[in-house]
C-alpha positions as CSV (number, residue, x, y, z in Angstrom):
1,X,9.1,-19.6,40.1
2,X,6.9,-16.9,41.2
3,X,7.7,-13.4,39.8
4,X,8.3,-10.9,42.6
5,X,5.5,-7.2,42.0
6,X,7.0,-3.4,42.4
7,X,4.4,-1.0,42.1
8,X,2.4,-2.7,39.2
9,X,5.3,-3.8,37.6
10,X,6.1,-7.6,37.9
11,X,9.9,-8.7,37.4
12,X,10.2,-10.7,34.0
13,X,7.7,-9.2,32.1
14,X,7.9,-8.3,28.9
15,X,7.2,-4.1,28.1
16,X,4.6,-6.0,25.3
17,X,3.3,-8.0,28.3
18,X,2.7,-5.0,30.7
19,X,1.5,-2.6,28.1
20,X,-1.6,-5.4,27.3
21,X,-2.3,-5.7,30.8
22,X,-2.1,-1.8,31.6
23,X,-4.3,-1.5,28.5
24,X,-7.5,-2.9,30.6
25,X,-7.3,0.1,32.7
26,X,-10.1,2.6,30.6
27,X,-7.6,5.6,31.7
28,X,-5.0,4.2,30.8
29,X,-6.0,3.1,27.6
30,X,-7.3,6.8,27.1
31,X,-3.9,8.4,27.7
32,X,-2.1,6.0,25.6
33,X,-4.1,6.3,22.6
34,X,-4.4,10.3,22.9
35,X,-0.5,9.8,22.6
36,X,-0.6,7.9,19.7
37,X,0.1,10.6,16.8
38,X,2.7,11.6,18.6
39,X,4.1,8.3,18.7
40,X,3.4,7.7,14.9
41,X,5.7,11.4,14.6
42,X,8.4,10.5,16.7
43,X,8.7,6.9,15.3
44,X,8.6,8.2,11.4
45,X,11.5,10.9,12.7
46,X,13.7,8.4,14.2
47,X,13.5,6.1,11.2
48,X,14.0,9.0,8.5
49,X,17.2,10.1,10.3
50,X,18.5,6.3,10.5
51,X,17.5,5.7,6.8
52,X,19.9,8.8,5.8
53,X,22.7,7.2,8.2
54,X,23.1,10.4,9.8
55,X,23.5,10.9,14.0
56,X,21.8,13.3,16.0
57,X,24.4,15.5,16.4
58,X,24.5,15.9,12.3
59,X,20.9,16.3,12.1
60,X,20.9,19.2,14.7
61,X,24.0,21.3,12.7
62,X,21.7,20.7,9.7
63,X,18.9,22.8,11.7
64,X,21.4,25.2,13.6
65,X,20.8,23.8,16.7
66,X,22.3,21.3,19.4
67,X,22.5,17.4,19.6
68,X,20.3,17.9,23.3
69,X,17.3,19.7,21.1
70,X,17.8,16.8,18.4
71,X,17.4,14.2,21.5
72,X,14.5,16.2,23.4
73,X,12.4,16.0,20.4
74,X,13.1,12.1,19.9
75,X,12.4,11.5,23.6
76,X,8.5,12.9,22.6
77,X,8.8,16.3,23.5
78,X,6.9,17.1,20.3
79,X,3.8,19.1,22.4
80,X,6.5,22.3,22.4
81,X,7.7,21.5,18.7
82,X,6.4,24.6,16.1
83,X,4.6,22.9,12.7
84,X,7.5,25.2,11.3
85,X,10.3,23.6,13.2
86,X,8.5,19.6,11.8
87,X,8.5,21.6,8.7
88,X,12.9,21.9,9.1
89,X,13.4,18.8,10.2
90,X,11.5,17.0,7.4
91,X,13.2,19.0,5.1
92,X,16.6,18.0,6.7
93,X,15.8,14.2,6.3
94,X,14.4,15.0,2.7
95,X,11.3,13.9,3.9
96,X,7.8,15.5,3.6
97,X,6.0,16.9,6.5
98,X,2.3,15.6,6.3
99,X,-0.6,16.8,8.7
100,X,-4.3,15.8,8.5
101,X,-7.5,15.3,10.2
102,X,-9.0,11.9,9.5
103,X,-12.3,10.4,11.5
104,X,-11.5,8.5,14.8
105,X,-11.6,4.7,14.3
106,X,-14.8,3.8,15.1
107,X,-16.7,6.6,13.9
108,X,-16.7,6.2,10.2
């Protein structure tokens, strides 16, 4: 059965299995590893909230904020997020906020 193509995207296949091929495009590559510590931030957020059991709407009362700010941030909208406000929600999840520069991969 042949798969029927939409603008790059082929019906049936796996995010996984268009991620590898988009991931020959240099560009594309590019842009999806800049992304990647914000990637690493918003999955570590997501899993400290569900490790203390708590919803979004909990977690924003516990900043003085709303559930929407809460869902922004979890969506990736990190590049507007203040080190201070990390700082608060770490603190909320009784986690530890943790910045540092390490050498790219490849350049060791």
């Amino acid at each position: 059965m042949k798969k029927a193509t939409t603008k790059g995207y082929t019906r049936g296949t796996t995010l996984d299995e268009y991620k590898a091929e988009q991931m020959k495009d240099p560009e594309f590559k590019k842009a999806w590893d800049d992304l990647e510590p914000e990637f690493e931030l918003l999955g570590s957020m997501i899993k400290a909230r569900e490790r203390k059991k708590i919803s979004q709407a909990e977690l924003a009362k516990r900043l003085g904020t709303k559930q929407s700010a809460i869902s922004r941030l979890e969506r990736g909208a990190f590049s507007k997020a203040t080190v201070e406000t990390l700082k608060k929600i770490a603190d909320a999840l009784d986690s530890t906020l943790v910045i540092k520069l390490q050498a790219k991969k490849g350049l060791l």
